[in-house]
N, C-alpha and C positions, 0 to 999 in steps of 0.2 A: 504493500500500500504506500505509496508516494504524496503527501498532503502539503501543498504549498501556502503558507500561510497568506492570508489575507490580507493587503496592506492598511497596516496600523494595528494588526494581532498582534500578539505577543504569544510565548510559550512558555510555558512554565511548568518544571517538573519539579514536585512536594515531595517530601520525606523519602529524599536519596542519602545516600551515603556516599562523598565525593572524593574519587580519588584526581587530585588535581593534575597529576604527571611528573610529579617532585616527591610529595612526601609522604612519608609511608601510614601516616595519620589519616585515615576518613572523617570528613567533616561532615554531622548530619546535617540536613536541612534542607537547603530547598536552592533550586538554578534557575533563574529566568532567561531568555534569549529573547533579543526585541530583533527585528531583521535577521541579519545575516551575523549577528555579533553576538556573544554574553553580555547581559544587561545586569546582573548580581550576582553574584553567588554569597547565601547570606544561612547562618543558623540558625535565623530564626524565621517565619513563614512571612511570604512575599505577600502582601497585600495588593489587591486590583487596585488601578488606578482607573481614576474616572475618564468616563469619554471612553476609554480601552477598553477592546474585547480580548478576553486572554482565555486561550486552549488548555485545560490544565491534565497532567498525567502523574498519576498515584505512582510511586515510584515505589509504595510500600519494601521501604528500606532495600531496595537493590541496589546496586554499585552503581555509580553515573562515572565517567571515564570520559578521556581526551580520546577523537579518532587515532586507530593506528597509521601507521605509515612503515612504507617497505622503499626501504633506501637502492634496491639494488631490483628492478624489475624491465622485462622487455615487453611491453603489451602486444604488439603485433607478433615478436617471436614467440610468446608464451602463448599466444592463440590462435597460431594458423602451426600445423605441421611443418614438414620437412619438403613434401610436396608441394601443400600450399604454398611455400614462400617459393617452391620454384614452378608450378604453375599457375597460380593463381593471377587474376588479375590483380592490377595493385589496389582496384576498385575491393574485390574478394576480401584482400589481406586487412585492408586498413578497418573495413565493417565487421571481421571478425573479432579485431581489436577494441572496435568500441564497444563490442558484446562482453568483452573481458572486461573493461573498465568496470562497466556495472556490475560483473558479479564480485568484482575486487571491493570495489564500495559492499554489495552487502554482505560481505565477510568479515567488515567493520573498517577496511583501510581508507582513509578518508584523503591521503597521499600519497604518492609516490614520485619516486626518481627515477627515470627511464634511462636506460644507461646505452641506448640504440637501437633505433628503430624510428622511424617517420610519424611522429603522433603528433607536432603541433598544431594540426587542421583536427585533430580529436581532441585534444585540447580545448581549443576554440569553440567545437558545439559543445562540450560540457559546461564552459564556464558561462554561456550566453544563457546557461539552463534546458537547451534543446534536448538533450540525453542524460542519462544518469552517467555517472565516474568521479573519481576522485580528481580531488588537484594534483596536477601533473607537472613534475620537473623536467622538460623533455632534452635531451643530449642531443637530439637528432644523431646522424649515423657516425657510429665510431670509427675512430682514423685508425686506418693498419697499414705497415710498412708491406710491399710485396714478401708474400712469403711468412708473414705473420698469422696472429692469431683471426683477422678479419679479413683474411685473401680466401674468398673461396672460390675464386677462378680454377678451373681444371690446371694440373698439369702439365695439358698439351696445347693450353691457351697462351697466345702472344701478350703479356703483362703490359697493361698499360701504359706501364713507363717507357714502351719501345715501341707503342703504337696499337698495341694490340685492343680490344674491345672489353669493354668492363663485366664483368661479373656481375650474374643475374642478383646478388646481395647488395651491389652497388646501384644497380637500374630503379631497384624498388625503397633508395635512399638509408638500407639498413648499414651500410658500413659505406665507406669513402679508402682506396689504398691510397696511398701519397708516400713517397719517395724525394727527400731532399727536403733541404729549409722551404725552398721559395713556395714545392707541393704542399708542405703541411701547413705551412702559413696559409695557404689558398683554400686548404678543405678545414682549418679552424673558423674561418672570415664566412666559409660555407653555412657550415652549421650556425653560428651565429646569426647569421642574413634567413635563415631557415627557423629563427625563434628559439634556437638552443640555451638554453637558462647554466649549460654547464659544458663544459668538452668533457669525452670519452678517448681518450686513448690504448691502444693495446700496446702493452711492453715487454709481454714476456710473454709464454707457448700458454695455448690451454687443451681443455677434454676435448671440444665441440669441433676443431678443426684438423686438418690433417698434414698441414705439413713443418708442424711448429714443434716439436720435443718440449717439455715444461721447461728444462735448464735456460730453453736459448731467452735472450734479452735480445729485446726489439727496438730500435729507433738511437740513433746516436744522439750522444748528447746535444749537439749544435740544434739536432730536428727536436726533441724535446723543449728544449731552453724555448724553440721558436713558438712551440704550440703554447707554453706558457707564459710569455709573451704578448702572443696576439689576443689569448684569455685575462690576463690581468689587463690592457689597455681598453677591451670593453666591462670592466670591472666586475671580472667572475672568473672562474680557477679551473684547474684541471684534473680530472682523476683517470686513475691507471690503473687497467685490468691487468695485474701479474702478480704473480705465487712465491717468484723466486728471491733470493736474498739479493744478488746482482743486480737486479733489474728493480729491485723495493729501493734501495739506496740508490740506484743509477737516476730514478723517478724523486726522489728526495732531494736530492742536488742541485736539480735543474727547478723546483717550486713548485711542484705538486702539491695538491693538499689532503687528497684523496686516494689511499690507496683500496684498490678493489679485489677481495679475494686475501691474502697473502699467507694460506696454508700452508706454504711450506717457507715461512720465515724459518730464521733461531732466535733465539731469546734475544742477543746481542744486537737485533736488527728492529726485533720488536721495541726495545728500549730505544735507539735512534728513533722509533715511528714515536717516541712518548717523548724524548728529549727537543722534537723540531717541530712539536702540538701537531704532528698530521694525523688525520685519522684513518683509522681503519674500520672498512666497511665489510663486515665477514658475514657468511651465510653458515648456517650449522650445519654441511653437508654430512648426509649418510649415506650409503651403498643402497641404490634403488631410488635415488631422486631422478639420477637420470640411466637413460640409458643407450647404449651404443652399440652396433651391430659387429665393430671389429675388432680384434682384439688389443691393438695397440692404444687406442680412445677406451677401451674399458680400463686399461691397467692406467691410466691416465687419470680415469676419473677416482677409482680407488685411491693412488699415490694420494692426491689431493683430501680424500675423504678422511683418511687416515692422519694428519697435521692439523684436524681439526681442533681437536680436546687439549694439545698442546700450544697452541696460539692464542687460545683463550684463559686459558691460566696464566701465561705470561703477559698478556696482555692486561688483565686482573690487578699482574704482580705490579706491573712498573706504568698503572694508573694510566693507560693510552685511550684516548676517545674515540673508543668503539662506536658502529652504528650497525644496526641489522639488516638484511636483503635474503632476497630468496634466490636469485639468478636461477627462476624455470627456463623452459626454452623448448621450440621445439613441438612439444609433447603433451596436447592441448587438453587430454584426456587426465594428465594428472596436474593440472593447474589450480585444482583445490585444497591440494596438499601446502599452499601456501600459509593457511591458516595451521595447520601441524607443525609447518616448521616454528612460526611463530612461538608456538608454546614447548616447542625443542628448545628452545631458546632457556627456558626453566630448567634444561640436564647441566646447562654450564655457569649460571650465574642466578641469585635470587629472585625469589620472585619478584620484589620488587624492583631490584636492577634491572631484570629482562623488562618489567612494564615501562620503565624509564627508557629504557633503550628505543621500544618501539613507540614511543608518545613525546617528550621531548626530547630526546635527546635524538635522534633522527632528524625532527624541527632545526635541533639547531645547525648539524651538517647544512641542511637543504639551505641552511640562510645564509653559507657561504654564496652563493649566486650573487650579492649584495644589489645592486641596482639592476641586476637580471634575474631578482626574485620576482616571481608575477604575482605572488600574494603576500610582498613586502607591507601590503599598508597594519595588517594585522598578525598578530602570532595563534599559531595553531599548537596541537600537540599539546594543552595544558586546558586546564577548567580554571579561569580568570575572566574578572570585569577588562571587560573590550576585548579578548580575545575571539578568533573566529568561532561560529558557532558549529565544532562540529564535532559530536560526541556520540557516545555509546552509553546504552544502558543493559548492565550486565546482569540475566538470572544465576545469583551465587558472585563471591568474592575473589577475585581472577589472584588477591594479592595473597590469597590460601588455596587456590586453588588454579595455576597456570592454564591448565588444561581446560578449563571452561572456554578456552579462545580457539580451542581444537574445533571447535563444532557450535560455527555460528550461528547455524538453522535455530538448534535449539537453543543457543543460549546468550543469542544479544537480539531480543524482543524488538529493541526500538535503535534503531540507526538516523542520524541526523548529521546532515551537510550543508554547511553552511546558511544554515537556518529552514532549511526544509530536509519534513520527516521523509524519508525515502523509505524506511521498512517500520511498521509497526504492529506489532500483533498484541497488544493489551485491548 
């Protein structure tokens, strides 16, 4: 059920228990949202104001909560196949994406960061209110050096650097290769001119492609320095998909702010990511998130899956600003396991850390964008006077019970985006 308030309603949820996205204290009482904002949040009961009609929902003490947000998401690649993206019209691709959007929204995620893939035209109809979906961070398509993690040209294709015709991941805007300063400077200025709120780079090998080994390190310093560069002078940063210890410092050096993935750090490299305030943006991979038909991509994806539980403890250790993602892909049939991972999230850190992670502290990554934040005017990710209105209300206490975020159907009643209820079943 999707209720769009009336202008000059007000909403008002009584006798919640509010967890605000910081502290580990639930605040009884009562949350009003006037538009598209929080209008109080107060302990003691909100009274109507005259002239105003106000919508009220008995929260009979359930958890009221900050939208989640998933730092690390592909909407087009997490909802078309493998097929789809190579035969699909781009028409196909992009509408099965905004079919993804909305079920990400009612799964409770109220944001995301798009880390490549062509979404700022789904962006656009959601924010206008045309379609359901969360607020979207879009990357537009990520930059890879030939022969990297984003080159999916055959083989036996002439590489574009020598003339050759672009790969069907490049045609339908999901990656961009670029070779040299003056290319990567041309395909950062790209994505930018394309609505990008952040660049994506690939720096090091991963599962998903084939001709990249995890060890290697991609893009020489010069080509790095450059993409973060032409990203700091439209005032917003760079983050880099790589695992390896070479390629996590190689991307540190140059100004990155974002490392994506970094499973198989070491401790020593983890502390550099804590000593230069970069963050890491990790996924809690396990065996059977994804899967691969060959065997060198399988033993690829395990290596990675297996650095998970120690990256997180060190990271734990030496205080690094963690943020959470799922990086599905692919494999549209298990894209609701995004909510599972979520509450994976609970095998490596508290429950209330992990809620912090996925409420604001994700928020505050995403506000690296700085004046290419698209919903700079207001903050999300927290339950506060003037923050965005965009919350969750929980059956059962997620800060005792993680796992109540496993299975939204049952157990986030009421979904609300930016001042309209998008799911409610009281």
């Amino acid at each position: 059920m999707t209720t769009a308030l009336e202008p000059g309603m007000r909403l008002l949820f009584r006798n919640v228990r509010v967890f605000d996205g910081c502290s580990g204290d639930l605040t009884t009482g009562d949350v009003l949202i006037d538009g598209t904002r929080i209008a109080a949040v107060s302990d003691s009961p909100i009274g109507d104001e005259p002239g105003r009609d106000t919508v009220v929902v008995d929260g009979k003490s359930r958890v009221l909560m900050p939208g989640m947000s998933d730092a690390h998401v592909h909407l087009v690649g997490n909802a078309n196949s493998y097929v789809d993206m190579v035969m699909g019209s781009e028409a196909h691709i992009a509408l099965n994406g905004l079919a993804e959007a909305k079920n990400m929204l009612h799964r409770g995620f109220t944001a995301v960061r798009d880390m490549a893939g062509d979404t700022s035209s789904i962006k656009s109809v959601i924010d206008r209110g045309l379609f359901e979906g969360p607020r979207i961070y879009p990357s537009q398509a990520a930059l890879s050096q030939t022969s990297g993690h984003g080159d999916f040209g055959f083989v036996y294709q002439c590489p574009t650097v020598f003339g050759g015709d672009q790969s069907r991941a490049e045609q339908i805007g999901f990656m961009r290769v670029a070779d040299g300063e003056d290319q990567v400077l041309a395909g950062v200025r790209e994505q930018l001119k394309k609505g990008a709120s952040q660049i994506k780079l690939m720096v090091g090998g991963g599962a998903a492609s084939m001709y990249d080994p995890l060890y290697t390190v991609q893009f020489i310093d010069k080509e790095l320095q450059a993409a973060v560069n032409a990203a700091t002078d439209y005032g917003t940063y760079v983050a880099t998909h790589v695992y390896n210890v070479t390629g996590i410092r190689r991307a540190i050096a140059a100004g990155v702010r974002s490392i994506e993935h970094g499973q198989l750090s070491d401790e020593s490299t983890i502390a550099l990511i804590a000593e230069k305030e970069v963050w890491l943006s990790m996924q809690p991979f396990a065996l059977g998130d994804h899967h691969y038909p060959d065997p060198d991509r399988a033993e690829k994806d395990r290596e990675i899956c297996t650095g998970v539980a120690n990256v997180y403890e060190w990271a734990k250790k030496h205080g690094v600003k963690t943020a959470w993602g799922t990086d599905l892909l692919l494999e549209p049939q298990i894209a609701p396991r995004q909510s599972e991972m979520a509450a994976r999230l609970g095998d490596h850190y508290t429950n209330l850390d992990a809620l912090r992670m996925l409420t604001s502290g994700n928020a505050e990554l995403f506000r690296l964008a700085g004046e290419r934040d698209p919903y700079r005017q207001a903050q999300f990710g927290v339950v506060k006077k003037d923050a965005w209105a965009d919350v969750l209300l929980v059956d059962g206490n997620p800060l005792e019970d993680l796992n109540l975020l496993a299975d939204p159907g049952k157990n986030l009643p009421v979904i609300v985006k930016n001042g309209v209820v998008v799911k409610n079943q009281l």
